[in-house]
DRENKOLLUM-832234 format. One record per residue (C-alpha): x, y, z; residue in one letter. Coordinates in steps of 0.25 Angstrom, whole numbers, plus 5000, padded with zeros to 4 digits. Layout:
XYZA;...
//
This chain:
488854456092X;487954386080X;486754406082X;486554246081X;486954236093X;486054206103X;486254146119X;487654096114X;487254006103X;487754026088X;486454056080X;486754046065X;486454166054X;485454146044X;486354186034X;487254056039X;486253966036X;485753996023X;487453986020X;487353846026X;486153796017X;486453866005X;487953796007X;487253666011X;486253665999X;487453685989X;488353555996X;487053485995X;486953515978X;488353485976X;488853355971X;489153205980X;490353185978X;490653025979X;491852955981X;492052835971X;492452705977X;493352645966X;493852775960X;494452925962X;493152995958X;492153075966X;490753065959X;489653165960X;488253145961X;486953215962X;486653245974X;485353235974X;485153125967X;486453045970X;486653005958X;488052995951X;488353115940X;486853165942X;486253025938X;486753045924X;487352905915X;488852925917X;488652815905X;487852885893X;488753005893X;489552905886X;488352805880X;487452915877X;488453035875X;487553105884X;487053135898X;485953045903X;485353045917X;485352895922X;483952825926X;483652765939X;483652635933X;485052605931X;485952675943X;487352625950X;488252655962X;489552665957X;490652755965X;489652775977X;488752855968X;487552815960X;487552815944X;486452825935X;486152765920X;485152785909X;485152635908X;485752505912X;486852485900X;487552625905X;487452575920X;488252445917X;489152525908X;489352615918X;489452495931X;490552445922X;491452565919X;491152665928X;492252745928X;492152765912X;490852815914X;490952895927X;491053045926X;492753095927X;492753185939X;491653115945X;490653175938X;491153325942X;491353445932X;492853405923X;493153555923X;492753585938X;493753475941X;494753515933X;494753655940X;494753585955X;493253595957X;492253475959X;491053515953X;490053425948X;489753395934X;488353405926X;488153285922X;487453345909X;488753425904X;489953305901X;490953275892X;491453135888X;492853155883X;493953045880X;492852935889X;492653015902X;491353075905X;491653235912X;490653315918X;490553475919X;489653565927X;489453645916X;489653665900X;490553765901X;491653675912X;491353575900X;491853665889X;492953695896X;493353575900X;493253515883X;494153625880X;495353545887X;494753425893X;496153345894X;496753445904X;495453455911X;495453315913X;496753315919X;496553435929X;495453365935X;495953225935X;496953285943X;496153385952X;494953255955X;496153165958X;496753275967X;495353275973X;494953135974X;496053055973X;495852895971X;
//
């Protein structure tokens, strides 16, 4: 008989409980998911702040070919999640055309998608290519993925299809 067992009740290890917070602390650092109203795609957001995409301008990667954190200033809800802007022209260029500004794979790695995994992306490591803003958890998923971007894309529109269909 365990030894945690004491006048018939279950008592739990100390070993089990530093496994349940260590597994809890890690759901707790992964990415929200959010389910778009009008479209298939699943968004991610920063769980500690809430914010869409980390709180970065989904907009000046295109404007600015760069990534900028948004301001407090200039925020919307689209897609049940909140989005940031660095100022009020890329938050009406985004509330006009979201979709063309929106992150493919809702923000998530291209590569990890491609491969059947949902990882977030890092907002700091992107590419445009052919008018869609991708993401990529790290440089080297983002090397790999310029080698043959086309047939990347098409793995993972199938795969986040296959996952979240519309």
């Amino acid at each position: 008989m365990a030894k945690w067992r004491e006048r018939g009740a279950w008592l739990v290890a100390p070993g089990r409980i530093l496994g349940a917070v260590v597994l809890a602390a890690g759901l707790l650092t992964a990415p929200t998911m959010v389910t778009a109203a009008s479209q298939h795609d699943v968004v991610w957001r920063d769980h500690y702040t809430g914010f869409a995409i980390g709180g970065y301008d989904p907009v000046a990667y295109f404007v600015d070919n760069d990534a900028r954190p948004g301001t407090d200033c200039c925020e919307l809800e689209w897609a049940g999640v909140f989005w940031r802007f660095v100022n009020e022209g890329n938050r009406a260029a985004f509330l006009e055309a979201p979709t063309v500004y929106a992150p493919r794979f809702g923000g998530h790695d291209a590569l990890s998608v491609a491969r059947g995994a949902f990882a977030a992306g890092d907002p700091e490591i992107w590419a445009v290519r052919n008018g869609e803003l991708y993401f990529f958890r790290s440089a080297a998923n983002r090397a790999v993925w310029l080698m043959d971007p086309d047939a990347f894309k098409d793995t993972a529109t199938k795969n986040w299809r296959a996952r979240f269909p519309q």
